[in-house]
Structures are given as structure tokens and as C-alpha cells.
mmCIF file as Biopython writes it, N, C-alpha, C and O atoms, coordinates in Angstrom:
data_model
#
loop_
_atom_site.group_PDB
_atom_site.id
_atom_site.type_symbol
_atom_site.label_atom_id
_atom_site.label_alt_id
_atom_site.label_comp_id
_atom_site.label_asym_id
_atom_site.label_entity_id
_atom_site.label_seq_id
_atom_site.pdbx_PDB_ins_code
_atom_site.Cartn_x
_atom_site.Cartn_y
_atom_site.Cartn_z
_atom_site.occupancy
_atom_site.B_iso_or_equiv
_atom_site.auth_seq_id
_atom_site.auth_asym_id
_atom_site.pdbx_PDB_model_num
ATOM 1   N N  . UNK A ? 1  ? 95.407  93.038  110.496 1.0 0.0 1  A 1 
ATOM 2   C CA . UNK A ? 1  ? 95.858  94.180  109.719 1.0 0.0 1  A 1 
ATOM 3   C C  . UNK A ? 1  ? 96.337  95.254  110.688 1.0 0.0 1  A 1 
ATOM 4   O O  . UNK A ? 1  ? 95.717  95.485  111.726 1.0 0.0 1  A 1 
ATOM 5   N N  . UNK A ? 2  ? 97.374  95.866  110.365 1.0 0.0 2  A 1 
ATOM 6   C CA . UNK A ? 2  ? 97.888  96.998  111.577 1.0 0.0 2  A 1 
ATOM 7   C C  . UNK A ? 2  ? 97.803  98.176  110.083 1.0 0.0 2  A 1 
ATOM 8   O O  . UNK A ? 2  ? 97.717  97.912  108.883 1.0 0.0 2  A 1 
ATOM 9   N N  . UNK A ? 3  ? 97.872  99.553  110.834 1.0 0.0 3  A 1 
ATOM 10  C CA . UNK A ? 3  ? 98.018  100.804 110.477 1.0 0.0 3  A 1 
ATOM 11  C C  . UNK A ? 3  ? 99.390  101.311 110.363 1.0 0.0 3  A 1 
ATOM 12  O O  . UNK A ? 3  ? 100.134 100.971 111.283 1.0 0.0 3  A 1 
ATOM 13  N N  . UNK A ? 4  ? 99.842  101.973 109.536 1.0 0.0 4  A 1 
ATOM 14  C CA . UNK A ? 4  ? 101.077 102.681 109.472 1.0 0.0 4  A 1 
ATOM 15  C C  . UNK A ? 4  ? 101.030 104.266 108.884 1.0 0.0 4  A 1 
ATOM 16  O O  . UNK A ? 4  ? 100.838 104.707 107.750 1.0 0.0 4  A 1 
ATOM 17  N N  . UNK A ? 5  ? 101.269 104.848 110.049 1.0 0.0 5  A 1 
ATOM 18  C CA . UNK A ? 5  ? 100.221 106.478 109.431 1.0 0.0 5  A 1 
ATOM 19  C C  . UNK A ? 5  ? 101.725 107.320 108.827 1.0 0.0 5  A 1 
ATOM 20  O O  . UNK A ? 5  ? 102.729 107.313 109.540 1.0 0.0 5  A 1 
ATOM 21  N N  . UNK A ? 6  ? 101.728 107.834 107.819 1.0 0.0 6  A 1 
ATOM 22  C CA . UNK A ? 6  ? 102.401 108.634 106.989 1.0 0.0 6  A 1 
ATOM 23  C C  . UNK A ? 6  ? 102.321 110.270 107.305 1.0 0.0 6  A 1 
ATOM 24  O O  . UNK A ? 6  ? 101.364 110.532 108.034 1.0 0.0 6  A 1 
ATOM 25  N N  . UNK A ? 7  ? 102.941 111.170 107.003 1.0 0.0 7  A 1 
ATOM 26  C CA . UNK A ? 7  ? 102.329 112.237 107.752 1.0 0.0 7  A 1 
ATOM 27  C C  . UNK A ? 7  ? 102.419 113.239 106.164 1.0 0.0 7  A 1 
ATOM 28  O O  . UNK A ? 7  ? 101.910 114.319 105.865 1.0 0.0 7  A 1 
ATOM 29  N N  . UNK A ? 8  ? 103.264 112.335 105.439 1.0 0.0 8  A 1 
ATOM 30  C CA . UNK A ? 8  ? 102.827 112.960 103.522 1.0 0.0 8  A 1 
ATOM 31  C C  . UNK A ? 8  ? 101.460 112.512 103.117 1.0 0.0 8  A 1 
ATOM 32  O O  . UNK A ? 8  ? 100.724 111.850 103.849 1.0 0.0 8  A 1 
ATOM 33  N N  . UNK A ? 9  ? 101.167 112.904 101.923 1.0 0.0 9  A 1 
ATOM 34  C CA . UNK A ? 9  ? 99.749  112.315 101.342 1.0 0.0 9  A 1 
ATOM 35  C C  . UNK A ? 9  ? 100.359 111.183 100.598 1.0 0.0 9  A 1 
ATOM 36  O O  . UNK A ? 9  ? 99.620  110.638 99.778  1.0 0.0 9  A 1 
ATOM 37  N N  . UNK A ? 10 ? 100.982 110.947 100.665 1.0 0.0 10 A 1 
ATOM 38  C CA . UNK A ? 10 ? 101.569 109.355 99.701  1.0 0.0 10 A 1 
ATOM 39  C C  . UNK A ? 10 ? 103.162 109.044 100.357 1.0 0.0 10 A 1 
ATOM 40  O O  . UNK A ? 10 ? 103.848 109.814 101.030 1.0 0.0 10 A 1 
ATOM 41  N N  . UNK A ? 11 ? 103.502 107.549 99.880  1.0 0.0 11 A 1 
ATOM 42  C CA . UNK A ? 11 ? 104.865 107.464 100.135 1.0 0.0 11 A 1 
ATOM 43  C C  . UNK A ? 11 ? 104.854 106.618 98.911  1.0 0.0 11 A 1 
ATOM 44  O O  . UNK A ? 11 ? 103.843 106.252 98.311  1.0 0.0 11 A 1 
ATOM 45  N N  . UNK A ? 12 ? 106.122 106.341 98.599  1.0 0.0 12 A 1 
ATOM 46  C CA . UNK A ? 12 ? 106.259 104.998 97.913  1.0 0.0 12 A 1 
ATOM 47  C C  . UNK A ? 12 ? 105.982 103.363 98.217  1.0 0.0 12 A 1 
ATOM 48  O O  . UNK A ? 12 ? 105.587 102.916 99.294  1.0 0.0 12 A 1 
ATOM 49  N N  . UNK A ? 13 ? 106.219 102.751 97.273  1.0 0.0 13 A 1 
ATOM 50  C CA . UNK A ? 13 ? 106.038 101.476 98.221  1.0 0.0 13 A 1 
ATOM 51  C C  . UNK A ? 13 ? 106.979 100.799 98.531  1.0 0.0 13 A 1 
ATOM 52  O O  . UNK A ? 13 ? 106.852 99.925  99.388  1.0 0.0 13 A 1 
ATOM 53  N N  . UNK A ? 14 ? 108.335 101.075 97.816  1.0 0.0 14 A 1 
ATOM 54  C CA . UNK A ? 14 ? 109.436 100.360 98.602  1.0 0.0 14 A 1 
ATOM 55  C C  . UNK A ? 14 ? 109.916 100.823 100.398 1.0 0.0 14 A 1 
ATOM 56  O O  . UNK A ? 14 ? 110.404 100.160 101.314 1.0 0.0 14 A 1 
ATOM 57  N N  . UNK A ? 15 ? 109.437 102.436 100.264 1.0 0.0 15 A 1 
ATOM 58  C CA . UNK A ? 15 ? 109.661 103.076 101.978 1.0 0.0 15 A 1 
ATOM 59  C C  . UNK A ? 15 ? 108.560 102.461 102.493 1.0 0.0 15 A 1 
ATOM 60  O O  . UNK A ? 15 ? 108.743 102.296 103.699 1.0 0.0 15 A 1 
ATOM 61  N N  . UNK A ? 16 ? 107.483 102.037 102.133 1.0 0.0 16 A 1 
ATOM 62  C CA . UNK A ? 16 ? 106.589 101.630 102.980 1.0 0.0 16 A 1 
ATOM 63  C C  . UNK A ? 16 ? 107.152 100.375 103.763 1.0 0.0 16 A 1 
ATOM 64  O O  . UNK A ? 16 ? 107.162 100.165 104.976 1.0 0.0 16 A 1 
ATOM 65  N N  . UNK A ? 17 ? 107.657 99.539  102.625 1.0 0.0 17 A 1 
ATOM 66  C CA . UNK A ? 17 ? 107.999 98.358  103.274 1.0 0.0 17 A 1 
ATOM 67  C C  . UNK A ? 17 ? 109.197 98.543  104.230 1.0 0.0 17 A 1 
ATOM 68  O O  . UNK A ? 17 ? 109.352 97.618  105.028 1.0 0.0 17 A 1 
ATOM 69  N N  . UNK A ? 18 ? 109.924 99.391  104.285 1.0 0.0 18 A 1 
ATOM 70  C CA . UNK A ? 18 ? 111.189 99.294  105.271 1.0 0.0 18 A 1 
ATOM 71  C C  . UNK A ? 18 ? 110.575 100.104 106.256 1.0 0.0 18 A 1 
ATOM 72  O O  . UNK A ? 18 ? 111.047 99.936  107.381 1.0 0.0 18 A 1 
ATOM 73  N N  . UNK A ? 19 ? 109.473 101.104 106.147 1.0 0.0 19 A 1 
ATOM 74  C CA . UNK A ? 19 ? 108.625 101.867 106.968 1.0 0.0 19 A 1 
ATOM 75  C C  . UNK A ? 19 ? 107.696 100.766 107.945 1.0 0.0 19 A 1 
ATOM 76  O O  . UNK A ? 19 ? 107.656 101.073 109.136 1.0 0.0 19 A 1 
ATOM 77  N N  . UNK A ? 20 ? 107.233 99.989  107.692 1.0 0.0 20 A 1 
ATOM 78  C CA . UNK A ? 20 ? 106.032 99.305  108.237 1.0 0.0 20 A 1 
ATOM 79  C C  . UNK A ? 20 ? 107.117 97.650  109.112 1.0 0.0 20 A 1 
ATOM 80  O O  . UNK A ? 20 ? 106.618 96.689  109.697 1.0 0.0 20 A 1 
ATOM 81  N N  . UNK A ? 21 ? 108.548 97.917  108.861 1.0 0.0 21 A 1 
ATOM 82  C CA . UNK A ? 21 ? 108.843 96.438  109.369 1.0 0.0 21 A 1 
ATOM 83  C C  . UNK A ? 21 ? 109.031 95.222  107.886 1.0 0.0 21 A 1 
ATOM 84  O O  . UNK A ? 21 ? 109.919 94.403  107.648 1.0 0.0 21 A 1 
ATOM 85  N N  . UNK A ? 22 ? 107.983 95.523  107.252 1.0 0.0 22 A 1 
ATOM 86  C CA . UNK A ? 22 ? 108.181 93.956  106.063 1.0 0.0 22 A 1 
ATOM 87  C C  . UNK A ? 22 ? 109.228 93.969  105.972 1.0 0.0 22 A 1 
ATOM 88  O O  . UNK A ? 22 ? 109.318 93.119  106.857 1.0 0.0 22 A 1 
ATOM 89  N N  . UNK A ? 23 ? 109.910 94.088  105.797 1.0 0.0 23 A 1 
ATOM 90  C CA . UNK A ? 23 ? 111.240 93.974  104.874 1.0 0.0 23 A 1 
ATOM 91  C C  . UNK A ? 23 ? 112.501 94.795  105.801 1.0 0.0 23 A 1 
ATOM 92  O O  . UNK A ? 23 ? 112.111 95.695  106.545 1.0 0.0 23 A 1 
ATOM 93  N N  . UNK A ? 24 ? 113.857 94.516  105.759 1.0 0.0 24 A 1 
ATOM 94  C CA . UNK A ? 24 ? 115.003 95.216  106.538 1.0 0.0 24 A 1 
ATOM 95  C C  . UNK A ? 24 ? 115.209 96.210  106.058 1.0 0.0 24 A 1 
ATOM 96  O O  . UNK A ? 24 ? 114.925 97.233  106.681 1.0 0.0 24 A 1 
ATOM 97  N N  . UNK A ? 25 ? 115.849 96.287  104.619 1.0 0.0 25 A 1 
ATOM 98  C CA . UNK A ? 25 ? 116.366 97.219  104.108 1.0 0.0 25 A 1 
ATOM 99  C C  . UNK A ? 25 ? 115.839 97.336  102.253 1.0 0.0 25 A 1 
ATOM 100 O O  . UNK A ? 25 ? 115.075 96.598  101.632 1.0 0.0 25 A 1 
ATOM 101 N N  . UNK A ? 26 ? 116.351 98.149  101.941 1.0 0.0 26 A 1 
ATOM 102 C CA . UNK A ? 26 ? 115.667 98.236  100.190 1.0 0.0 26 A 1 
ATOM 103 C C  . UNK A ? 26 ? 116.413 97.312  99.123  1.0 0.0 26 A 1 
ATOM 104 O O  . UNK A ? 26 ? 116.002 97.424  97.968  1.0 0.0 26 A 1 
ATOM 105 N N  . UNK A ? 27 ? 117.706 96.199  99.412  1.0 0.0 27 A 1 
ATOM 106 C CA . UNK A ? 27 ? 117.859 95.045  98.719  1.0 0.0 27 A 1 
ATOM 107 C C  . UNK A ? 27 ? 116.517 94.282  99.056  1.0 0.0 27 A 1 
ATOM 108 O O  . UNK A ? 27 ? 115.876 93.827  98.109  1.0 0.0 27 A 1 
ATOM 109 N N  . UNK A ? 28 ? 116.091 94.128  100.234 1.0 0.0 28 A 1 
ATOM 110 C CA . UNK A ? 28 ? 115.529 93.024  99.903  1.0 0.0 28 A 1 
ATOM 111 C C  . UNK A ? 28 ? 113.888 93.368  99.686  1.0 0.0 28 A 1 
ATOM 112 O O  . UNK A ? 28 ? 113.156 92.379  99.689  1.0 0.0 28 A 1 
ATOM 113 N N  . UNK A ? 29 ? 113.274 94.631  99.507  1.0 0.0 29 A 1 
ATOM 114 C CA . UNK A ? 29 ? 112.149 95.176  98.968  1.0 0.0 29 A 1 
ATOM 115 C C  . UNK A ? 29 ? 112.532 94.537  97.692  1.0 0.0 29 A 1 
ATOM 116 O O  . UNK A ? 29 ? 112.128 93.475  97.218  1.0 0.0 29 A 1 
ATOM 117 N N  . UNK A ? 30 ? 113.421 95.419  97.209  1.0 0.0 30 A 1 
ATOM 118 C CA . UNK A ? 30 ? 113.557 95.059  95.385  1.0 0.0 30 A 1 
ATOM 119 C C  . UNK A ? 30 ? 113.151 93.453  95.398  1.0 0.0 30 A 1 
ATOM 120 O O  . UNK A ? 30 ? 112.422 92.938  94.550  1.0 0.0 30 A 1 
ATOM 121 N N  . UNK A ? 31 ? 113.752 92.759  96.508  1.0 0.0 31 A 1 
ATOM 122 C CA . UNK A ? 31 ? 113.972 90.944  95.675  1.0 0.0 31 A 1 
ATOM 123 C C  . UNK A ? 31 ? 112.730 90.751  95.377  1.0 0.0 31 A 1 
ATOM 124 O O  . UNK A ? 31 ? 112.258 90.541  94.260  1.0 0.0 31 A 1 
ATOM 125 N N  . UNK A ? 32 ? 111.892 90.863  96.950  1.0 0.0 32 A 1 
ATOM 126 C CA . UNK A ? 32 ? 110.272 90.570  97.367  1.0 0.0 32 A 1 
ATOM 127 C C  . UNK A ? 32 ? 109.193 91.020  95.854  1.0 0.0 32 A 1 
ATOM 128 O O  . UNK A ? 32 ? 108.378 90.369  95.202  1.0 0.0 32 A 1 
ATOM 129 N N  . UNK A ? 33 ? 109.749 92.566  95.753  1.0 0.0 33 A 1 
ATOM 130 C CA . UNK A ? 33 ? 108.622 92.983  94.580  1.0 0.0 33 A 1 
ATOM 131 C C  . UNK A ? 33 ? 109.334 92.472  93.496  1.0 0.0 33 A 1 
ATOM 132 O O  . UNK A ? 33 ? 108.553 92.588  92.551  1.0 0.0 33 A 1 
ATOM 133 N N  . UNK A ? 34 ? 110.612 91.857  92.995  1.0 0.0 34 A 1 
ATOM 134 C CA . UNK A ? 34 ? 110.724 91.211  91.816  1.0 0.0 34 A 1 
ATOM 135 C C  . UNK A ? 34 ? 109.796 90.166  91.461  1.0 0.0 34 A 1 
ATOM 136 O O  . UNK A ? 34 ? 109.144 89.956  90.438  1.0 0.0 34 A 1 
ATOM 137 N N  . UNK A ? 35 ? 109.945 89.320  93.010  1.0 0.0 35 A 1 
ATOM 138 C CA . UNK A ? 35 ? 109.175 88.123  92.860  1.0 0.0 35 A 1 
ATOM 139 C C  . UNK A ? 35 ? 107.952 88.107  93.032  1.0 0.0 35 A 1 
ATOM 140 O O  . UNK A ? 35 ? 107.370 87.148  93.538  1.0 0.0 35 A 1 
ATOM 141 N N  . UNK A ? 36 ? 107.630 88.705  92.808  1.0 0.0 36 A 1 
ATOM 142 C CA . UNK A ? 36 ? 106.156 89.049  92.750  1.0 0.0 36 A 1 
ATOM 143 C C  . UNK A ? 36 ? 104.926 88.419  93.933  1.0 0.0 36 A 1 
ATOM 144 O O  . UNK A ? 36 ? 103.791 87.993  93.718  1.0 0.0 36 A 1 
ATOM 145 N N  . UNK A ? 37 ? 105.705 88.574  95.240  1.0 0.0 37 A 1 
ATOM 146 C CA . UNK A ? 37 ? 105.627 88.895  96.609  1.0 0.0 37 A 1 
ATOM 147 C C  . UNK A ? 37 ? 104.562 89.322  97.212  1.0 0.0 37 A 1 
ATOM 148 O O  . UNK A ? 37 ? 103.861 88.787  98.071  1.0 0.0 37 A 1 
ATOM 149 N N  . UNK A ? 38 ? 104.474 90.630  96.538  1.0 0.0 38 A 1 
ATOM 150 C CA . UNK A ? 38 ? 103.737 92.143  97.016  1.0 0.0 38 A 1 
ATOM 151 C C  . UNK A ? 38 ? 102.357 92.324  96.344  1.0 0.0 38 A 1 
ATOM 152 O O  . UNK A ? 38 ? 102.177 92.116  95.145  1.0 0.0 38 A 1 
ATOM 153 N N  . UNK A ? 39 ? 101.558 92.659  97.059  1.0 0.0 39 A 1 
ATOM 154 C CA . UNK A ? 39 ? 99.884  92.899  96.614  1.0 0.0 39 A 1 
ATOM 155 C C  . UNK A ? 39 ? 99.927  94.323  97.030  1.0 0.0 39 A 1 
ATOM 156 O O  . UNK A ? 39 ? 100.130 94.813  98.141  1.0 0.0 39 A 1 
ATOM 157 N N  . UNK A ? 40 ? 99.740  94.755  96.126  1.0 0.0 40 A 1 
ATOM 158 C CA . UNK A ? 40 ? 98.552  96.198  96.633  1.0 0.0 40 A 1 
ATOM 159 C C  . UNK A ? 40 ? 97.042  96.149  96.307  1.0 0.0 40 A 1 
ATOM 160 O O  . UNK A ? 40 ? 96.784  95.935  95.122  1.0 0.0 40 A 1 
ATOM 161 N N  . UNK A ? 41 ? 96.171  96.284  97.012  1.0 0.0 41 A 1 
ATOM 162 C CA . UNK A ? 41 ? 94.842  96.360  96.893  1.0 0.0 41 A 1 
ATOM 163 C C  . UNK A ? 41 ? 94.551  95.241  95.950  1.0 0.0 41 A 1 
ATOM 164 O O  . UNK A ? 41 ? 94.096  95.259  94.807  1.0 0.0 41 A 1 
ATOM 165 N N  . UNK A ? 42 ? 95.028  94.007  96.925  1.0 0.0 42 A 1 
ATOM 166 C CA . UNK A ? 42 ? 94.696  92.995  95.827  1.0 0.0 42 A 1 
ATOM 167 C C  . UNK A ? 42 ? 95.444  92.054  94.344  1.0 0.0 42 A 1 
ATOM 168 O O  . UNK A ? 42 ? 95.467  90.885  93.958  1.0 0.0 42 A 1 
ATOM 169 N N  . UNK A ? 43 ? 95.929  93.260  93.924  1.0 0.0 43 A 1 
ATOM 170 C CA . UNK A ? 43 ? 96.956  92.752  92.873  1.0 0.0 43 A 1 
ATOM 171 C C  . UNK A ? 43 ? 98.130  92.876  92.568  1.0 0.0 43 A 1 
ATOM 172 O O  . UNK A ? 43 ? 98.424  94.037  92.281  1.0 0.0 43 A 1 
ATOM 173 N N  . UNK A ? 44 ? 99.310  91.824  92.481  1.0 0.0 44 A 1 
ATOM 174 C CA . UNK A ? 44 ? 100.794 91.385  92.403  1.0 0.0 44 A 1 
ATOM 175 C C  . UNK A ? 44 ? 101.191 93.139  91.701  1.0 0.0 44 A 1 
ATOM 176 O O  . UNK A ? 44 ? 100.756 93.818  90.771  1.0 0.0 44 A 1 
ATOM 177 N N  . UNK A ? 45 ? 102.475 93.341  93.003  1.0 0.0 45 A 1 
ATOM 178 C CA . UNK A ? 45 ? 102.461 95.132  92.231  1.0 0.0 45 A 1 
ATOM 179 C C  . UNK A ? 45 ? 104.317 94.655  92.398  1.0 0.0 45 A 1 
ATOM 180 O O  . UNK A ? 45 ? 104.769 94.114  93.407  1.0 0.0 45 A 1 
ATOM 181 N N  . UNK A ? 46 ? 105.121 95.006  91.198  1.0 0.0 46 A 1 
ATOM 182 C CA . UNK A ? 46 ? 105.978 94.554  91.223  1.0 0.0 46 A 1 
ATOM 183 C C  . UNK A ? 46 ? 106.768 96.359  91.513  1.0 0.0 46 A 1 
ATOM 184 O O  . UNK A ? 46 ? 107.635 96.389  92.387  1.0 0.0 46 A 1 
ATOM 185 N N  . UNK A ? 47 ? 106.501 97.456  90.929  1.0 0.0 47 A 1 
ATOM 186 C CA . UNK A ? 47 ? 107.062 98.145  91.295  1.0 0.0 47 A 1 
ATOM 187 C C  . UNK A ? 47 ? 107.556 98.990  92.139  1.0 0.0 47 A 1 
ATOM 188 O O  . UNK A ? 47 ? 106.749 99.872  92.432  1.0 0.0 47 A 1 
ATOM 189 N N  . UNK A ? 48 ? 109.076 99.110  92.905  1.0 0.0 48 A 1 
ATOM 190 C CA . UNK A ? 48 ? 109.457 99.796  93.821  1.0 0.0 48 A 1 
ATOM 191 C C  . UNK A ? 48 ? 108.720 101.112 94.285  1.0 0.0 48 A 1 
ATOM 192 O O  . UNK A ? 48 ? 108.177 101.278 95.377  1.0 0.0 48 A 1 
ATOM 193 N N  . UNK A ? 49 ? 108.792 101.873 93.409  1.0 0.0 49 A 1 
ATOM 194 C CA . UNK A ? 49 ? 108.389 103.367 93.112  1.0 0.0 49 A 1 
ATOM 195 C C  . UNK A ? 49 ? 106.572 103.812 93.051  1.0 0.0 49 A 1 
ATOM 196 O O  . UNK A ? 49 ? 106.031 104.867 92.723  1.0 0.0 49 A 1 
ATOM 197 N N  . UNK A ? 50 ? 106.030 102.571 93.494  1.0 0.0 50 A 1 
ATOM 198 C CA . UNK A ? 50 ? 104.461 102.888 93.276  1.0 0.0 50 A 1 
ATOM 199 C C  . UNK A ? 50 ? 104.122 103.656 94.088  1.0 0.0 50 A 1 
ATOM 200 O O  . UNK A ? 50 ? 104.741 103.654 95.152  1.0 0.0 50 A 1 
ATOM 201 N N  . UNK A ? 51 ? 103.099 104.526 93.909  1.0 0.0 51 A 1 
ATOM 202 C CA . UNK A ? 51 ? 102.902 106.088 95.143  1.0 0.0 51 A 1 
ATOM 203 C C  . UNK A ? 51 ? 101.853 105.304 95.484  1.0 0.0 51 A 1 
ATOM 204 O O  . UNK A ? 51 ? 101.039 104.914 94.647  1.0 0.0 51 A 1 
ATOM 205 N N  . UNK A ? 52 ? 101.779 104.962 96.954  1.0 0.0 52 A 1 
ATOM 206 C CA . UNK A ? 52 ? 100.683 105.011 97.819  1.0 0.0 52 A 1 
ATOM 207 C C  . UNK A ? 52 ? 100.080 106.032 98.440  1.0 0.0 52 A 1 
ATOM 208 O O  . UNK A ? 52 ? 100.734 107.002 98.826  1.0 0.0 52 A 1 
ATOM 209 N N  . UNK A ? 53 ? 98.583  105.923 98.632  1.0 0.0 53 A 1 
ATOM 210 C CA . UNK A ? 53 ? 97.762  107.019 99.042  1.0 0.0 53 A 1 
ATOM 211 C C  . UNK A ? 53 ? 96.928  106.607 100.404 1.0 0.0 53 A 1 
ATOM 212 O O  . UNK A ? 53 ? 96.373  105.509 100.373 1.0 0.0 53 A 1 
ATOM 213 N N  . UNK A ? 54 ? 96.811  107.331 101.485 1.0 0.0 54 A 1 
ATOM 214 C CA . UNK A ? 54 ? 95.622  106.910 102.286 1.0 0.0 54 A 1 
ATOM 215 C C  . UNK A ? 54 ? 94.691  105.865 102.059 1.0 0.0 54 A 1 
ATOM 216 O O  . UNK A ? 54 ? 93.678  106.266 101.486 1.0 0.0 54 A 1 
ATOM 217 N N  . UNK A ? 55 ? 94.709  104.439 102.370 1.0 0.0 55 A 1 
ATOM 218 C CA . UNK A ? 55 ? 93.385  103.645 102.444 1.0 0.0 55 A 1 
ATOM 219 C C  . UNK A ? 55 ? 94.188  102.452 101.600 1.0 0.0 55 A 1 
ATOM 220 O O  . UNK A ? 55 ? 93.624  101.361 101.515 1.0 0.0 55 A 1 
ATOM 221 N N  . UNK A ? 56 ? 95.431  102.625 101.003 1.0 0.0 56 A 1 
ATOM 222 C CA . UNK A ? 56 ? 96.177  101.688 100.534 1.0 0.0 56 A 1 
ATOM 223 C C  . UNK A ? 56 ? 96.323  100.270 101.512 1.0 0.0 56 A 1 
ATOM 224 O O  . UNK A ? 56 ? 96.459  100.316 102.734 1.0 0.0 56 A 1 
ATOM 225 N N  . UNK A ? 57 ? 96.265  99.010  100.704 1.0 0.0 57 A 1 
ATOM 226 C CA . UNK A ? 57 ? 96.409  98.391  101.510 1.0 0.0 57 A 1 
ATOM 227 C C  . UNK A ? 57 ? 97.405  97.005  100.903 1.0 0.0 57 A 1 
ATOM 228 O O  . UNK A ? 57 ? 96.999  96.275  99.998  1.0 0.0 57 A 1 
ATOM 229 N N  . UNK A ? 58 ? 98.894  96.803  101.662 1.0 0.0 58 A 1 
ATOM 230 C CA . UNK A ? 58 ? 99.637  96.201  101.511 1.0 0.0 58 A 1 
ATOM 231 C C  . UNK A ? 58 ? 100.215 94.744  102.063 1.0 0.0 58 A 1 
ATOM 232 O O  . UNK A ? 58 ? 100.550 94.688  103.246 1.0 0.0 58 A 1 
ATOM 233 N N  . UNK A ? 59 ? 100.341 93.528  101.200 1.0 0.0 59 A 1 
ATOM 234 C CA . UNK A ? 59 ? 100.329 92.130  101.762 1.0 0.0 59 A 1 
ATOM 235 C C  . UNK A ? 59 ? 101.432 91.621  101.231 1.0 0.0 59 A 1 
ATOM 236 O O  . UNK A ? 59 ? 101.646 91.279  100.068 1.0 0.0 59 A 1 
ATOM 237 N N  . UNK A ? 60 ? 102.374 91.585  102.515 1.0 0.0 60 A 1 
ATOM 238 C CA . UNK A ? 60 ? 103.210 90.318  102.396 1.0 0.0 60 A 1 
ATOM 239 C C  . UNK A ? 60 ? 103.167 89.193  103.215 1.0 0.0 60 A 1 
ATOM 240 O O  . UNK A ? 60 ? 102.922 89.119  104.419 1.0 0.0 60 A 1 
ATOM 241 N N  . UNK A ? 61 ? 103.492 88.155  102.245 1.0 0.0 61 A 1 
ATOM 242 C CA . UNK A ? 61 ? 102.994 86.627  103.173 1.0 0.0 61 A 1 
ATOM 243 C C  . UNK A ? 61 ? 101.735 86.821  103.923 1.0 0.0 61 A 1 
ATOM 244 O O  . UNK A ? 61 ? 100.588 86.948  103.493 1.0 0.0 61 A 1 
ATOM 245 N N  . UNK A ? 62 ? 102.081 86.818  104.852 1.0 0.0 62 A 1 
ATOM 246 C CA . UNK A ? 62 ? 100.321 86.908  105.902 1.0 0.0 62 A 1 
ATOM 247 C C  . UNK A ? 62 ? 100.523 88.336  106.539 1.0 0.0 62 A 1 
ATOM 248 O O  . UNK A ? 62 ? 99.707  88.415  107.456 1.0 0.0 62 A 1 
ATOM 249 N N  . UNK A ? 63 ? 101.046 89.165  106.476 1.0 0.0 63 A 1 
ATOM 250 C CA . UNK A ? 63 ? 101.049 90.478  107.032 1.0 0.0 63 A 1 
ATOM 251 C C  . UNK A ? 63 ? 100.272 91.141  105.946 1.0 0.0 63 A 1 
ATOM 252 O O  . UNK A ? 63 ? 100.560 90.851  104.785 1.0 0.0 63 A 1 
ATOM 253 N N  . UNK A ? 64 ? 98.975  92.309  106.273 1.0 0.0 64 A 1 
ATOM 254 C CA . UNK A ? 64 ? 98.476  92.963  105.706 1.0 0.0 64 A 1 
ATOM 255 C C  . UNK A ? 64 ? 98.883  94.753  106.615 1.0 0.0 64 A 1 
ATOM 256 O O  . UNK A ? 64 ? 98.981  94.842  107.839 1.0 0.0 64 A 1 
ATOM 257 N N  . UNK A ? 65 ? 99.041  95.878  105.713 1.0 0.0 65 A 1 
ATOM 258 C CA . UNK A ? 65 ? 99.628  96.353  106.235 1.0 0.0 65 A 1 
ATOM 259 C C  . UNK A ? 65 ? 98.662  97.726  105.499 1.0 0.0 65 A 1 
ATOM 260 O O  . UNK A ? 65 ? 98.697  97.884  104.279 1.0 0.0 65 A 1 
ATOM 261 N N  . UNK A ? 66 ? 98.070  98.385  106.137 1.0 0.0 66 A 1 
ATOM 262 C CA . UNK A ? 66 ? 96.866  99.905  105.540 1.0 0.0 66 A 1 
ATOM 263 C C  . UNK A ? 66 ? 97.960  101.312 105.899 1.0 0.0 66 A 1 
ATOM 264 O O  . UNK A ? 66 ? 98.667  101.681 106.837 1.0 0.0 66 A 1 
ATOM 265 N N  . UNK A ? 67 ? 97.554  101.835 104.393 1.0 0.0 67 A 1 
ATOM 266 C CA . UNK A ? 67 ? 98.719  103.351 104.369 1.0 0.0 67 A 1 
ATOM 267 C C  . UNK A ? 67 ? 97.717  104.215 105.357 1.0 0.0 67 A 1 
ATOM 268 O O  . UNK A ? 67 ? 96.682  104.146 104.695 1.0 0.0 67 A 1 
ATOM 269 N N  . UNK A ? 68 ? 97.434  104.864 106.344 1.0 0.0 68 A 1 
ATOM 270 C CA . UNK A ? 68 ? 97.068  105.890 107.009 1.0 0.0 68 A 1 
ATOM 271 C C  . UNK A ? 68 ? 97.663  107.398 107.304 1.0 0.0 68 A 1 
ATOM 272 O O  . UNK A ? 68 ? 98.379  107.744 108.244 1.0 0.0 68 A 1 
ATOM 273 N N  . UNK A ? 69 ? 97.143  108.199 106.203 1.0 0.0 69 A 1 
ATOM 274 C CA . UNK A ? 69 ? 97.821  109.512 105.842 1.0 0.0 69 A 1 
ATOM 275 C C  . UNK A ? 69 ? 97.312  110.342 107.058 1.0 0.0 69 A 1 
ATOM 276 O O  . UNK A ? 69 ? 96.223  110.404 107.630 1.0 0.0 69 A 1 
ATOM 277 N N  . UNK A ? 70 ? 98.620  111.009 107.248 1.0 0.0 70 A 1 
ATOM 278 C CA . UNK A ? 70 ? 97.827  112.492 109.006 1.0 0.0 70 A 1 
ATOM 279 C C  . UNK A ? 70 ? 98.113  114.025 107.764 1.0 0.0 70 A 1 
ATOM 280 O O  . UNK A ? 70 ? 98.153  115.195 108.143 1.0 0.0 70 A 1 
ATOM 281 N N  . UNK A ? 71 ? 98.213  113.734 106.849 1.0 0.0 71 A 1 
ATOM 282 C CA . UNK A ? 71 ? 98.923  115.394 105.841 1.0 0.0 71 A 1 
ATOM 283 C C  . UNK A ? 71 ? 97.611  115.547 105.714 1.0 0.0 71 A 1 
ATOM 284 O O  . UNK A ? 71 ? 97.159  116.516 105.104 1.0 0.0 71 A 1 
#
């Protein structure tokens, strides 16, 4: 699991993913969370726009990826 520290109290989760490396750009966020790809804390989260908070924790394929807020 690696850290990706935010310096807002939340981001979304499609910036997370172009934030943290998963993903290149926001076509292919959208494809990933269409297909139901993406876990947050465990469960298939299909939407772009989900607000992540400090302690969030994000899985694609075998990458696990923790929101770490500095705000």
C-alpha cells in the first residue's frame, strides 16, 4: 500500500486516480470505474465524482492506494 497525501480535506476519486499514477488520464478513470474496477474501502465504487476523505483507501488490480490529507 503506498500513501498519496492531498493537501485539501477531500479530493475526488477520479483526480485521485490520475493523482496517485492508476490510471493516465480521466478517459480511462471513467472506463475502469464503469467497469466496476474500483474499490473504495472495500466496495465496487463506480462513481467518478466520489469525495474522498483522509484514511480512504483505494484498489485497483493489485495496487492499493490510502488518501492522506496535510489540510
Amino acid at each position: 500500500m503506498r500513501e498519496v497525501e492531498i493537501s485539501d480535506e477531500m479530493i475526488r476519486l477520479g483526480q485521485l486516480l490520475k493523482l496517485s499514477g492508476l490510471v493516465e488520464h480521466g478517459a480511462e478513470a471513467k472506463d475502469v470505474l464503469e467497469e466496476g474496477l474500483v474499490q473504495v474501502n472495500g466496495a465496487v465504487e463506480t462513481r467518478r465524482g466520489r469525495q474522498l476523505v483522509d484514511g480512504d483507501e483505494v484498489v485497483l488490480d493489485d495496487e492499493v492506494v490510502r488518501v492522506v490529507s496535510t489540510a
